[in-house]
N, CA, C and O atoms as a MOPAC input file, in Angstrom:
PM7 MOZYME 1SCF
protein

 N     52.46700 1    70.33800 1    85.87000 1
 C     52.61300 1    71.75800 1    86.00000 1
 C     54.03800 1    72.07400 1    86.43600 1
 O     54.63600 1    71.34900 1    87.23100 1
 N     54.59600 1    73.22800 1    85.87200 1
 C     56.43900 1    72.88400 1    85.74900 1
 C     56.22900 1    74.27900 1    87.15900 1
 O     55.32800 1    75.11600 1    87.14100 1
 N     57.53600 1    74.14900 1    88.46300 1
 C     57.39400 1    74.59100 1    89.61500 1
 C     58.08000 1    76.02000 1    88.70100 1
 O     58.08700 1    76.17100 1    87.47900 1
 N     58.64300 1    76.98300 1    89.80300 1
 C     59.35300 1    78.12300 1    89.50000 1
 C     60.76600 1    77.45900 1    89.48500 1
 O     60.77900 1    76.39300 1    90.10000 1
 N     62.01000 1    77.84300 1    88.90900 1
 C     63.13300 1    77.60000 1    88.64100 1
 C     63.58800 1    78.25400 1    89.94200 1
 O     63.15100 1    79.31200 1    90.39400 1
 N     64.93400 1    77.13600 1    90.71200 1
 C     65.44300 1    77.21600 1    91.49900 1
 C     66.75700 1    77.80200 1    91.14900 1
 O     67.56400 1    77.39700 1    90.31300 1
 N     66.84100 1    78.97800 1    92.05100 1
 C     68.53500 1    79.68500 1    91.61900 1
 C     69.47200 1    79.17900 1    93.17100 1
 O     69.01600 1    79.18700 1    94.31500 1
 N     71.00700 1    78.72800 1    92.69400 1
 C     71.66300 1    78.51100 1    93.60400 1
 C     72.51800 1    79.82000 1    93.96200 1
 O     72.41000 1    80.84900 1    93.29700 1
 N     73.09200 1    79.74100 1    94.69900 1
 C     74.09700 1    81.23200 1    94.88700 1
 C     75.62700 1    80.54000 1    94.75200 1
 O     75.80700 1    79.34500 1    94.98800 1
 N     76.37100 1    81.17000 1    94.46700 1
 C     77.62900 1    80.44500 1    94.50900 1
 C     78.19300 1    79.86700 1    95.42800 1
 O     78.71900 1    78.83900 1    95.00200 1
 N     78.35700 1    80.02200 1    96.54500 1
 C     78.50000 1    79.58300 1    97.61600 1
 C     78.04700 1    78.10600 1    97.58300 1
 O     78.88300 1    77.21600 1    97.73300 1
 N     76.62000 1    77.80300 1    97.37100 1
 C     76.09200 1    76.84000 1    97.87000 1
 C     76.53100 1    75.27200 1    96.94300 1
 O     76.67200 1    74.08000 1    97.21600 1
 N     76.65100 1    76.43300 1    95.35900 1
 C     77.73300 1    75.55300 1    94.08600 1
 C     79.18500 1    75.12100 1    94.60800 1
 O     79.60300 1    73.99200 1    94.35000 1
 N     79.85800 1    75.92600 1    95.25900 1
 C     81.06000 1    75.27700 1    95.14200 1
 C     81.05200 1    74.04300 1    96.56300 1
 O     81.81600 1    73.08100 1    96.48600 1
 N     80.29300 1    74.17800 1    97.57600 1
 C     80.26700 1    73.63600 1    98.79900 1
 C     79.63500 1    71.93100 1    98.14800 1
 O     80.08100 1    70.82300 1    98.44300 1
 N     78.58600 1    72.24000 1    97.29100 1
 C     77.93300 1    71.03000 1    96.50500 1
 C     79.21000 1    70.42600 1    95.90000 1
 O     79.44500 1    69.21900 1    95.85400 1
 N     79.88300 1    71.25200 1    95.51200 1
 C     81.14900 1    70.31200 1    94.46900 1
 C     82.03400 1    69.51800 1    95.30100 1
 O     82.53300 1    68.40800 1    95.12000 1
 N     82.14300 1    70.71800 1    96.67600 1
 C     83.18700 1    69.86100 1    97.55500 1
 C     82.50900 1    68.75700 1    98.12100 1
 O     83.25400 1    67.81000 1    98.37300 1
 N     81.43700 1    68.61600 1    98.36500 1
 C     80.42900 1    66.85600 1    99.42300 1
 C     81.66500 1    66.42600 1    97.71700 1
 O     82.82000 1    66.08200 1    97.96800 1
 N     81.30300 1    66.49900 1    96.49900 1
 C     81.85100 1    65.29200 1    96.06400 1
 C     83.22000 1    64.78000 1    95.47000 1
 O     83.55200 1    63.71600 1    94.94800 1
 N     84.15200 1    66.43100 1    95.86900 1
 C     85.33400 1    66.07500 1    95.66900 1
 C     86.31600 1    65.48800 1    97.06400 1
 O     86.90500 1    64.41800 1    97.21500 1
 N     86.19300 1    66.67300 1    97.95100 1
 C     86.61700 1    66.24000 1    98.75100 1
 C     86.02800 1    65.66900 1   100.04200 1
 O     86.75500 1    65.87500 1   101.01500 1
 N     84.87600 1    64.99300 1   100.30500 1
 C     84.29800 1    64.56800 1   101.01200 1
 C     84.27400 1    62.98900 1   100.22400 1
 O     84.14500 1    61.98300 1   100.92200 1
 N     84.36300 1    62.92300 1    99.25100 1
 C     84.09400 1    61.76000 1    98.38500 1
 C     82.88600 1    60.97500 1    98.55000 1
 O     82.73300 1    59.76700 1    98.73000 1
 N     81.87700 1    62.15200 1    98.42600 1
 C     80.60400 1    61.55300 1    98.28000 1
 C     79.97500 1    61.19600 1    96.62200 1
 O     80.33200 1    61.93700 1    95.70600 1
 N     79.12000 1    60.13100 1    96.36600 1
 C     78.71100 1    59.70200 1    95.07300 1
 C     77.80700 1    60.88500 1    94.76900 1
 O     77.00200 1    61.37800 1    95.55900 1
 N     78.04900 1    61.28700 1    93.49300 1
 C     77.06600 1    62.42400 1    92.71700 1
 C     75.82100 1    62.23900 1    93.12100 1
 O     75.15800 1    63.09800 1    93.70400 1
 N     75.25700 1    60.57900 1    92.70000 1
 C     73.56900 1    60.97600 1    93.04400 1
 C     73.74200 1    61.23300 1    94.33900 1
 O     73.63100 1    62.45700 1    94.41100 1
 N     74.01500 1    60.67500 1    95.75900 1
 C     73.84800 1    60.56600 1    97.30600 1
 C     73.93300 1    62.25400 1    97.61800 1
 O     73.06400 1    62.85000 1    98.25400 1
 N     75.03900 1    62.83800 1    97.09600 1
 C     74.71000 1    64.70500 1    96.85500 1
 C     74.10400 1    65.16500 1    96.74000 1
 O     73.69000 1    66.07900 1    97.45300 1
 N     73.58800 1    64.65000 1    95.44100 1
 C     72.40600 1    65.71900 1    94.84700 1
 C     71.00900 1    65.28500 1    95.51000 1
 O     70.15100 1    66.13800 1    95.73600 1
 N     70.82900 1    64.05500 1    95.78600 1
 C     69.52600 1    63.75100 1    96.68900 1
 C     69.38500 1    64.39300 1    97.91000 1
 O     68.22900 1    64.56700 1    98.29600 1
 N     70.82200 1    65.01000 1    99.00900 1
 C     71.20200 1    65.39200 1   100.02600 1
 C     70.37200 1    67.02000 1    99.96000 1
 O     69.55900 1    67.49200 1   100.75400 1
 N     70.98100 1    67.64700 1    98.61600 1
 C     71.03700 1    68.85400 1    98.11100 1
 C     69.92100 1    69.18400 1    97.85200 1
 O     69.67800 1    70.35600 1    98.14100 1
 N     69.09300 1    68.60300 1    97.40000 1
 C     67.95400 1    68.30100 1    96.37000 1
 C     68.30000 1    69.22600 1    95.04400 1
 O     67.95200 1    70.40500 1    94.98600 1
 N     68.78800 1    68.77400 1    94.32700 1
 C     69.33900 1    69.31000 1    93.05200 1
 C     69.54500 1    67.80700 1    91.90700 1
 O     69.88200 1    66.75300 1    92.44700 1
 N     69.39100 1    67.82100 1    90.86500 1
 C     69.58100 1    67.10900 1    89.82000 1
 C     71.20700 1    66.62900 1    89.56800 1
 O     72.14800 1    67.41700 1    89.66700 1
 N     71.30200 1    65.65000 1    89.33500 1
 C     72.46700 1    64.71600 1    89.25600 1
 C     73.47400 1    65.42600 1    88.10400 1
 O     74.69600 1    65.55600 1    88.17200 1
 N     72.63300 1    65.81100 1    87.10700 1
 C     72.99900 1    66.56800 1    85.69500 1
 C     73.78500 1    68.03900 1    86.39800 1
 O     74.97500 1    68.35100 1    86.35800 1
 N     72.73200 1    68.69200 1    86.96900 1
 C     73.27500 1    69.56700 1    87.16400 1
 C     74.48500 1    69.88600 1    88.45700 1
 O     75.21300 1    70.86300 1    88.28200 1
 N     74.63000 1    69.23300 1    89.44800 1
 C     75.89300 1    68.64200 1    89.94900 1
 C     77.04100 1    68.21100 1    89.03200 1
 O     78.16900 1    68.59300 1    89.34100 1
 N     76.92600 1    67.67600 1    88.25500 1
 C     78.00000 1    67.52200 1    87.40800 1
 C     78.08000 1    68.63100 1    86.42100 1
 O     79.01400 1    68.57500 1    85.62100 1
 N     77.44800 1    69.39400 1    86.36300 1
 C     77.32300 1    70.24000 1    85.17400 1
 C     78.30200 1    71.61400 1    86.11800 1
 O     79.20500 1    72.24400 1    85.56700 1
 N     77.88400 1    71.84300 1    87.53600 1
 C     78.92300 1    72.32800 1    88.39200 1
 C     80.30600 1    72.17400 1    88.68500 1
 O     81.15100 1    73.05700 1    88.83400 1
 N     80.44600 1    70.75800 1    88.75600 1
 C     81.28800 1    70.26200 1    88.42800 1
 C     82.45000 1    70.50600 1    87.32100 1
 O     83.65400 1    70.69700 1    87.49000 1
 N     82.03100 1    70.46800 1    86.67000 1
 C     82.98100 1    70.70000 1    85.45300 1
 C     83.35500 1    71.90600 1    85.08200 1
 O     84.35300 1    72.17800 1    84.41400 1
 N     82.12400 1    73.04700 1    85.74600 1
 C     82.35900 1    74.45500 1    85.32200 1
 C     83.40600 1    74.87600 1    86.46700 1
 O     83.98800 1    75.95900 1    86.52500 1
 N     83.50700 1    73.98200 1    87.21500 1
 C     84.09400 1    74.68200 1    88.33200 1
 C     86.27200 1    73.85700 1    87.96200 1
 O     87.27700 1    74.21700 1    88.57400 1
 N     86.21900 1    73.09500 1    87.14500 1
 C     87.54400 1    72.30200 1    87.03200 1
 C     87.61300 1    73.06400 1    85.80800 1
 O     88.75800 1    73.14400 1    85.36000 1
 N     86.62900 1    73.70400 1    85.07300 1
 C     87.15600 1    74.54100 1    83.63900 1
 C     87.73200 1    75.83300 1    84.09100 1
 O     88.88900 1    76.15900 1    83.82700 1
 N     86.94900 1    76.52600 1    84.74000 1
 C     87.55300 1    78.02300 1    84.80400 1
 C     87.41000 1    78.15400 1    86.29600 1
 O     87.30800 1    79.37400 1    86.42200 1
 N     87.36400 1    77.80700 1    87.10100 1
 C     88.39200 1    78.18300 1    89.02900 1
 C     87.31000 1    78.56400 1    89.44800 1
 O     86.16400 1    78.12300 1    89.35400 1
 N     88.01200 1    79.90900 1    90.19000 1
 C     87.31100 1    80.94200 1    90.50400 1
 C     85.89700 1    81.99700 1    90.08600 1
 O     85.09000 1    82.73800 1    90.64800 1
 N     86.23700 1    81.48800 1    88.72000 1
 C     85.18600 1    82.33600 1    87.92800 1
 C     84.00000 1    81.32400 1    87.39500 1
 O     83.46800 1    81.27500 1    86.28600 1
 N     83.81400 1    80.67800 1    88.36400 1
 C     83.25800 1    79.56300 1    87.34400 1
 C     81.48900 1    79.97900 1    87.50500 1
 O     80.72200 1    79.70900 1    86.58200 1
 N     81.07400 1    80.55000 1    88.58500 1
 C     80.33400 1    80.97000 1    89.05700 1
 C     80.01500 1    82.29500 1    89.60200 1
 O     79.85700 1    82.59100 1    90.78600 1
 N     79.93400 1    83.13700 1    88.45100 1
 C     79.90100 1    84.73600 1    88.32800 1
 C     78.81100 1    85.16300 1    89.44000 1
 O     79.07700 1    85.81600 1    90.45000 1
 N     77.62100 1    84.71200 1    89.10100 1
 C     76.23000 1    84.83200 1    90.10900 1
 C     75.60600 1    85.89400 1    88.80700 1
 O     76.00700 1    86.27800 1    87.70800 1
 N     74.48200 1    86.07400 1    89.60700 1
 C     73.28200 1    86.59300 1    89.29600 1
 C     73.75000 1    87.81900 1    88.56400 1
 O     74.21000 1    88.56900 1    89.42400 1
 N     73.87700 1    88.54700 1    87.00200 1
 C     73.84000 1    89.58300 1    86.68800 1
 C     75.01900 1    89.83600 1    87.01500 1
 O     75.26000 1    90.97700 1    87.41000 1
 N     75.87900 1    89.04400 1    86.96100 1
 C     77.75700 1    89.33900 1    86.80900 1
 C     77.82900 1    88.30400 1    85.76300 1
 O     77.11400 1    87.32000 1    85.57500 1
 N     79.07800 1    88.84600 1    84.99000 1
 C     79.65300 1    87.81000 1    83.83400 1
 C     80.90300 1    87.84700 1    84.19600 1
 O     81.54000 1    88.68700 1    84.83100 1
 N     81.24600 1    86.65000 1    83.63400 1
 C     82.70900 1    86.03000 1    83.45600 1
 C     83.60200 1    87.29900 1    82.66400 1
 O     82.96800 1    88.05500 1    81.92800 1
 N     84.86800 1    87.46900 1    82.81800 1
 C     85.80900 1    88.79000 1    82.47300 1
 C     85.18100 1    88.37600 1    80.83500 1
 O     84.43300 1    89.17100 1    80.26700 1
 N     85.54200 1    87.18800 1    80.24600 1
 C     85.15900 1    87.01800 1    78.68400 1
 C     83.96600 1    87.72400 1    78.61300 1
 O     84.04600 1    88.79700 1    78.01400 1
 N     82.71500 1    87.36800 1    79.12900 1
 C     81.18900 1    87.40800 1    78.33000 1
 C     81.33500 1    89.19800 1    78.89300 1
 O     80.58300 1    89.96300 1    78.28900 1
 N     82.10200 1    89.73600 1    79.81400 1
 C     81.92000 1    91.12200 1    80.08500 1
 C     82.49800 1    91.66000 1    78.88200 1
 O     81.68200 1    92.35000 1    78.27100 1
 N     84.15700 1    91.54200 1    78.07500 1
 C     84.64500 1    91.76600 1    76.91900 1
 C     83.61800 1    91.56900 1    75.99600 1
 O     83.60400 1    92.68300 1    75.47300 1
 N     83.02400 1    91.12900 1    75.61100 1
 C     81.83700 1    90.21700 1    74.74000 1
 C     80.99200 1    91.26800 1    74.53400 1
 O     80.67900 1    91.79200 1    73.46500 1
 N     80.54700 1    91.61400 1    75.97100 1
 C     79.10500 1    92.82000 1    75.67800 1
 C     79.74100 1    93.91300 1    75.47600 1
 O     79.19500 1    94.69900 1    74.70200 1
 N     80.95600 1    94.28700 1    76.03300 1
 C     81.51500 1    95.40100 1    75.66500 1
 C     81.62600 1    96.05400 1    74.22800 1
 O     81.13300 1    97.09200 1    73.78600 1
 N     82.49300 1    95.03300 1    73.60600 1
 C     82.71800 1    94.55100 1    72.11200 1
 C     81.10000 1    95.24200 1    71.23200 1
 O     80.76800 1    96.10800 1    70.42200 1
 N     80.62600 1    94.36200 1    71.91300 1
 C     78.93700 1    94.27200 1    70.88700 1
 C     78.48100 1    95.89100 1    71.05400 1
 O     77.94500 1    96.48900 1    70.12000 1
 N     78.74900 1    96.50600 1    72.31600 1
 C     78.25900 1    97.68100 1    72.85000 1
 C     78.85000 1    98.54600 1    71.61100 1
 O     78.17600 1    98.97000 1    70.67200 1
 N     80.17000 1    98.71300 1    71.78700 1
 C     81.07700 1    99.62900 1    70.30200 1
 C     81.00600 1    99.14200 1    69.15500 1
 O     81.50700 1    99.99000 1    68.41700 1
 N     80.59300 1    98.03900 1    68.39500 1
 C     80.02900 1    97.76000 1    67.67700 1
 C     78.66100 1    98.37700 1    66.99200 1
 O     78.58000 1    98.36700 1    65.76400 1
 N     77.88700 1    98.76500 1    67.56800 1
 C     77.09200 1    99.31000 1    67.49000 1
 C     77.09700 1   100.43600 1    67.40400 1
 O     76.68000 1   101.00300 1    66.39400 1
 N     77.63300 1   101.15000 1    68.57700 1
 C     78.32200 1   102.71000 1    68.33100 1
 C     78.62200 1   103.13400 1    66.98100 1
 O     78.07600 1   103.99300 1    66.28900 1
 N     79.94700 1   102.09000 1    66.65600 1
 C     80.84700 1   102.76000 1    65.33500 1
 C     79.94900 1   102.26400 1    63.83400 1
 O     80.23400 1   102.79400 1    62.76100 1
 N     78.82100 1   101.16100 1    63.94300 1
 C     77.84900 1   100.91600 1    62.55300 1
 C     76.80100 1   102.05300 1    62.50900 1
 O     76.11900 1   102.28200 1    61.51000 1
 N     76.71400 1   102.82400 1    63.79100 1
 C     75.69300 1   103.94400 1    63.90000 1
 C     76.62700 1   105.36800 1    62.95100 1
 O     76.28300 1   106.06500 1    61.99600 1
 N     77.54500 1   105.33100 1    63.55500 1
 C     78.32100 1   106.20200 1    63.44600 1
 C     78.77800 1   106.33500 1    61.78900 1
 O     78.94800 1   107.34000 1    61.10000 1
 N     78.87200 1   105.20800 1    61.53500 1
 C     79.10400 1   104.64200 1    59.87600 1
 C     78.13400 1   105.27700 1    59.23400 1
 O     78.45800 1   106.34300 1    58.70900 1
 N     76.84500 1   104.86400 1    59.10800 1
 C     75.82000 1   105.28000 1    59.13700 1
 C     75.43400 1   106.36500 1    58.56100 1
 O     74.99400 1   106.64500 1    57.44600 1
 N     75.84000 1   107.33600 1    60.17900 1
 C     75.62900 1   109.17600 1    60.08300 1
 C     76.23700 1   109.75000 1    58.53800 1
 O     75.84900 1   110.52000 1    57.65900 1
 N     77.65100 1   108.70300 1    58.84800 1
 C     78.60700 1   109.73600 1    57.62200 1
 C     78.51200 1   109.06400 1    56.44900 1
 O     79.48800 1   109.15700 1    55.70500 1
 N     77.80600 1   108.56400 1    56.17200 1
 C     77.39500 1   107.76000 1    55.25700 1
 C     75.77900 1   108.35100 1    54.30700 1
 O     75.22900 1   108.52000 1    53.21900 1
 N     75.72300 1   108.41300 1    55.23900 1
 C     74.03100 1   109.76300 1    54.84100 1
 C     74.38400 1   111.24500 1    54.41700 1
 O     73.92200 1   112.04200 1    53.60100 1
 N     75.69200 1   111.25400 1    55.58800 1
 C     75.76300 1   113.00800 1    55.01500 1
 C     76.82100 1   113.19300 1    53.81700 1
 O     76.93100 1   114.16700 1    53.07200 1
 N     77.45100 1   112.19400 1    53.82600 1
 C     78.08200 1   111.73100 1    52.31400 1
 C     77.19300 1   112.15700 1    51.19300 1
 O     77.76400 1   112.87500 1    50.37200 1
 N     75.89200 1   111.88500 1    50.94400 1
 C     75.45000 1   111.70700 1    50.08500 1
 C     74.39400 1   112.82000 1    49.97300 1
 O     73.77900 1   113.01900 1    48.92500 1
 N     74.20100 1   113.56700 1    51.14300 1
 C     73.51200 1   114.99700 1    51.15500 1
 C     74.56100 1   116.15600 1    50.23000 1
 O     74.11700 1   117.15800 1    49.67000 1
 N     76.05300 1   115.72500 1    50.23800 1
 C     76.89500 1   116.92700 1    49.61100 1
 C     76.93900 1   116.97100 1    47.97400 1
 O     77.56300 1   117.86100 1    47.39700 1

């Protein structure tokens, strides 16, 4: 029977990264510490040496990209609606 999915907060991600950067603790001995998966320690890991600061938006925040992204998709939609309108009344004249 699969439990409820565990959410970390950022905080608790980057403090996990430091036991193994700068504490120089071994990934598994962390994540057993942590109780978190070895995978996903490293999977922190890496998000956190790819993009810094942002590596860990949290809950219902996005990264500046995936915010451009929805934005994008948002007016996208707008201007195929909009296409659309004048596209119909094109063809009423």
């Amino acid at each position: 029977m699969a439990g409820k999915r565990k959410t970390c907060t950022a905080e608790f991600k980057l403090s996990a990264v430091k036991m193994v950067t700068e504490q120089k603790l071994s990934v598994p001995r962390a994540a057993r510490r942590l109780g978190v998966g070895e995978n996903l320690l490293h999977t922190w890991k890496k998000a956190l040496a790819k993009d810094g600061a942002n590596a860990f938006p949290g809950s219902g925040h996005l990264t500046p990209l995936e915010e451009e992204n929805r934005k994008l998709r948002v007016e996208v939609k707008r201007l195929q609606a909009e296409r659309d309108i004048l596209k119909k009344l094109g063809r009423q004249t």
